[in-house]
N, C-alpha and C positions, 0 to 999 in steps of 0.2 A: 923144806927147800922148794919142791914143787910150788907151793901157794908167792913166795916170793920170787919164782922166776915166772910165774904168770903175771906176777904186779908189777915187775921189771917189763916185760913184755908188752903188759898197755901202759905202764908209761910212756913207753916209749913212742907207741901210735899215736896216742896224744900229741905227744910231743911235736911229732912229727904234722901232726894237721894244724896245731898252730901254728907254726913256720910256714906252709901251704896257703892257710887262711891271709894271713898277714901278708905275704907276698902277689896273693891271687888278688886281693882285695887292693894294694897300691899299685901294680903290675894291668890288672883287666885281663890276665891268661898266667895258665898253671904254670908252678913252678919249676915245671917239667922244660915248658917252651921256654919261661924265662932262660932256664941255667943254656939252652942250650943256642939260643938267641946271644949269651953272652949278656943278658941284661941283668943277671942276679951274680952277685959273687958272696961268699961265703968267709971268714975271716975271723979264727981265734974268736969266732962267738959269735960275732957282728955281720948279718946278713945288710947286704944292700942291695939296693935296685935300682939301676941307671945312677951310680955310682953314692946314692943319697942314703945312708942307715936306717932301717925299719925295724928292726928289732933287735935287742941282745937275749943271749941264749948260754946256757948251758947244761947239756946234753941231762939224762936221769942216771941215778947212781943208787946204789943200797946206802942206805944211813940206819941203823940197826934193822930196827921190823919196819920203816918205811922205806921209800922209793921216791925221791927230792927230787927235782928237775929247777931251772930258772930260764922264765921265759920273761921279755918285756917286751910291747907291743908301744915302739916310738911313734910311730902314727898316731896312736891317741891322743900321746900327749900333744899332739901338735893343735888339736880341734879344738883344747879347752884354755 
């Protein structure tokens, strides 16, 4: 039980810095300013920023002996 609540645990900061990354990176300041500027909002999954989607998301969960997360980074797709 230990071993998987430590893999639930860095899932989660993972998790966590790709939402960050993805936001810092279309934003040009942490996510921190953003939320608090009102320029990010958060939504049943779908992060946006200045009101445009950047990525879909959902959170990490146990799935037997792994630790699933779904992260999608819409900004890419936009470059190719």
């Amino acid at each position: 039980m230990q071993i998987a609540t430590e893999m639930y645990r860095t899932a989660c900061r993972r998790f966590e810095a790709q939402i960050e990354e993805c936001v810092e990176r279309t934003l040009g300041c942490s996510l921190l300013e953003g939320l608090e500027r009102e320029r990010v909002h958060i939504h049943a999954g779908q992060v946006f920023v200045d009101g445009r989607q950047v990525c879909y998301v959902e959170p990490p969960r146990l799935s037997g002996l792994n630790v699933v997360w779904l992260f999608q980074d819409l900004t890419a797709q936009e470059n190719h």
